[in-house]
C-alpha positions as CSV (number, residue, x, y, z in Angstrom):
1,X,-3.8,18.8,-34.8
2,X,-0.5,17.0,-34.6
3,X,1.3,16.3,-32.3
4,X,5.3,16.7,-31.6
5,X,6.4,13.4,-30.3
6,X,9.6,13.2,-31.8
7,X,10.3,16.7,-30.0
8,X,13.0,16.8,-26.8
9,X,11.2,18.3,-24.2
10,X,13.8,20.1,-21.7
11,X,12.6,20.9,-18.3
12,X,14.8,24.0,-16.8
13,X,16.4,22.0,-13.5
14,X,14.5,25.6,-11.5
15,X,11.3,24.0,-12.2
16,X,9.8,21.8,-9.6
17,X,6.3,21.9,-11.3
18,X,4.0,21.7,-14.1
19,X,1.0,23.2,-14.9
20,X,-1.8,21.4,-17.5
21,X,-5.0,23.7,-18.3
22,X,-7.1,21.9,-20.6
23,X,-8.1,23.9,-23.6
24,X,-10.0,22.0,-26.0
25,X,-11.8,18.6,-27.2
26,X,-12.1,17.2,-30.5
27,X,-15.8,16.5,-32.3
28,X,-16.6,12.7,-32.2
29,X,-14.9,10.1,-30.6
30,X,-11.3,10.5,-29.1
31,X,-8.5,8.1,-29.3
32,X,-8.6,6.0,-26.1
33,X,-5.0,6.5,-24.5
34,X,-5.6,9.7,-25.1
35,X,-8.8,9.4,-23.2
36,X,-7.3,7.4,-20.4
37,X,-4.4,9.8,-19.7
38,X,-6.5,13.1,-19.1
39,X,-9.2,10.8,-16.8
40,X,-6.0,9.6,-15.2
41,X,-4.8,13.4,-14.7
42,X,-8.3,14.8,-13.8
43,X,-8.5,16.8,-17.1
44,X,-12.1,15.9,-17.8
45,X,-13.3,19.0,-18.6
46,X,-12.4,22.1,-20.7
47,X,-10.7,25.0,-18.8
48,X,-9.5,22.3,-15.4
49,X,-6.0,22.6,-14.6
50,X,-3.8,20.6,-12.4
51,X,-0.4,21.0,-11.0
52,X,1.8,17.7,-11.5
53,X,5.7,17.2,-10.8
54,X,7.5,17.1,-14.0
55,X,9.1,13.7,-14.9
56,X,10.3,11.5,-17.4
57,X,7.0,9.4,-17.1
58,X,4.9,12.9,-17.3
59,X,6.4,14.2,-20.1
60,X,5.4,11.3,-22.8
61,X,2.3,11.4,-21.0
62,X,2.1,15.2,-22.0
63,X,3.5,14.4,-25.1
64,X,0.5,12.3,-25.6
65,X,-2.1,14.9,-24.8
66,X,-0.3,17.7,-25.9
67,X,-3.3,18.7,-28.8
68,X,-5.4,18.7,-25.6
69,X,-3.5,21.3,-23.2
70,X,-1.6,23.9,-22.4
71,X,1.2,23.8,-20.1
72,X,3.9,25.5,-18.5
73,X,6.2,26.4,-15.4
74,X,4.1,28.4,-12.5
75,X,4.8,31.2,-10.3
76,X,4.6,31.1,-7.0
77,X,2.1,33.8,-6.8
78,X,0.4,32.0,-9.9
79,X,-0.2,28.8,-7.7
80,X,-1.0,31.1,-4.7
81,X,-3.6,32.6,-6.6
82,X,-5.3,29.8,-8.2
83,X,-5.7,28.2,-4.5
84,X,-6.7,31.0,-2.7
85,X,-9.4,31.3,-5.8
86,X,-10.4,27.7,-6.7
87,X,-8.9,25.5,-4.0
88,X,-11.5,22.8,-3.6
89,X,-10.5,19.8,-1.5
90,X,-12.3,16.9,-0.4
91,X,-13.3,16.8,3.3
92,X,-15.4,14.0,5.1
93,X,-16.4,13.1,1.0
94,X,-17.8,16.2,0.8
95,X,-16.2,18.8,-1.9
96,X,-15.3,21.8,0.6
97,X,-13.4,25.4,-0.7
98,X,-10.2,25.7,1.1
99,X,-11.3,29.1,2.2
100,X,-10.3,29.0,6.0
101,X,-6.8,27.7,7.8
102,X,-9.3,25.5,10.0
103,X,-9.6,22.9,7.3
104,X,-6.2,22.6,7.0
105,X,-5.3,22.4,10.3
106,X,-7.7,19.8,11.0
107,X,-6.6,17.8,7.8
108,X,-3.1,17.8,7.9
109,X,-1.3,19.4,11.2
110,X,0.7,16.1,11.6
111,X,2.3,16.5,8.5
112,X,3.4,20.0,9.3
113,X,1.2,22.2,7.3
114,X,-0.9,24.4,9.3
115,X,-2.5,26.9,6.8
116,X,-3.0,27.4,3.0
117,X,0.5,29.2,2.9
118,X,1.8,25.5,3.5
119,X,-0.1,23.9,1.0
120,X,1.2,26.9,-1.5
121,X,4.3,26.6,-0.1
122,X,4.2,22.5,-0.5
123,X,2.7,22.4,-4.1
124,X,5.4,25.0,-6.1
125,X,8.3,23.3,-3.9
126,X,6.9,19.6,-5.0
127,X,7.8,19.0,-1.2
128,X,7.5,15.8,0.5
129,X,3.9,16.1,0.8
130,X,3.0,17.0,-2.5
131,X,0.8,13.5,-4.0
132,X,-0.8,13.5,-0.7
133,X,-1.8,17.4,-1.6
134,X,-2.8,16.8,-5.0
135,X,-5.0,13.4,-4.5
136,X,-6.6,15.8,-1.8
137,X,-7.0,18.6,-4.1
138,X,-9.9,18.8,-7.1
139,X,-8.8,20.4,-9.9
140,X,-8.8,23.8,-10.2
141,X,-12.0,24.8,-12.9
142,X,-11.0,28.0,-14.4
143,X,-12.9,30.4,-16.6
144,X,-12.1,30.8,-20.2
145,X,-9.5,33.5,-20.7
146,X,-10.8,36.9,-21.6
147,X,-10.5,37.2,-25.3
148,X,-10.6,33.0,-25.7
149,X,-7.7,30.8,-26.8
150,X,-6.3,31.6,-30.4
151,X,-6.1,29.1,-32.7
152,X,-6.7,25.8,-30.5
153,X,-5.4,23.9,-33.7
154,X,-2.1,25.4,-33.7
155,X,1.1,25.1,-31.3
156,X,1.7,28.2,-29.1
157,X,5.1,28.1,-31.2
158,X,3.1,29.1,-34.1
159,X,1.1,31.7,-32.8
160,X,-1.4,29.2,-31.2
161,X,-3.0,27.8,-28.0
162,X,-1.9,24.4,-27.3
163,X,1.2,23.0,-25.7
164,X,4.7,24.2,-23.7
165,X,4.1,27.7,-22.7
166,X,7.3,27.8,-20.4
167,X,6.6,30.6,-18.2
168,X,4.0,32.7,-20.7
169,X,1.3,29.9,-19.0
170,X,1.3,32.4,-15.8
171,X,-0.1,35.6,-18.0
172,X,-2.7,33.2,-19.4
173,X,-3.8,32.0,-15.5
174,X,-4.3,35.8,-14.9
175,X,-6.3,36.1,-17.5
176,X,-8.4,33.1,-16.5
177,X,-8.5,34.2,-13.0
């Protein structure tokens, strides 16, 4: 697997967000920045995703990790469907499914958002309370996508699995839904 460092990554100015799915490990030991970055981003584990805001920062990070991942630019309906499905957040320490407005509510009605419309609403807009949303938020663990990934060792430019899947990345959630 290489990786395209030297590549100019160009985020469309329409996209507020990113989305990393994990898609594969290597056998033996890994490089530790490369380690260190998907610990930092909560990518522990084949088949997590996360949603993070795109900057200049991100990108090298992505660049890093690229072997690692797949990414892309979500829908709104994608985002809506992977909370509605695998929203987990963390209430009183305790991993809760967001699967009621009550928990919300509770959580977060002085900032505005009052059920998980809002937090859908907040995390494909990258709004104001976005970092508070996502430290909030476990990762969403998806199942592997029916068929399984082609060709982990390739780019998704040549016909492979990993890297920038632009929008294409919301037709591989469905399938991992």
């Amino acid at each position: 697997m290489t990786r395209l460092k030297n590549k100019v990554v160009r985020i469309p100015d329409s996209v507020n967000v990113l989305l990393l799915i994990r898609i594969t490990t290597i056998p033996g030991p890994m490089p530790q920045k490369v380690r260190k970055i998907l610990q930092h981003m909560r990518l522990t584990e084949i088949n997590n995703a996360v949603i993070v805001k795109p900057s200049e920062n991100m990108i090298e990070k992505i660049k890093i990790i690229e072997p690692y991942i797949t990414w892309g630019y979500p829908s709104l309906r994608s985002i809506h469907n992977l909370v509605f499905k695998y929203g987990y957040g963390e209430v009183e320490g305790v991993k809760s499914a967001l699967s009621s407005n009550v928990i919300i509510e509770n959580l977060f009605c002085k900032q505005g958002l009052l059920c998980l419309e809002d937090v859908v609403k907040q995390m494909f807009e990258a709004g104001t309370h976005f970092e508070m949303l996502t430290k909030f938020m476990y990762p969403f663990k998806l199942i592997p996508p029916k068929g399984g990934f082609r060709r982990v060792a390739q780019h998704f430019d040549k016909n492979g699995a990993w890297g920038n899947r632009a929008e294409k990345i919301n037709s591989l959630i469905r399938k991992m839904l």
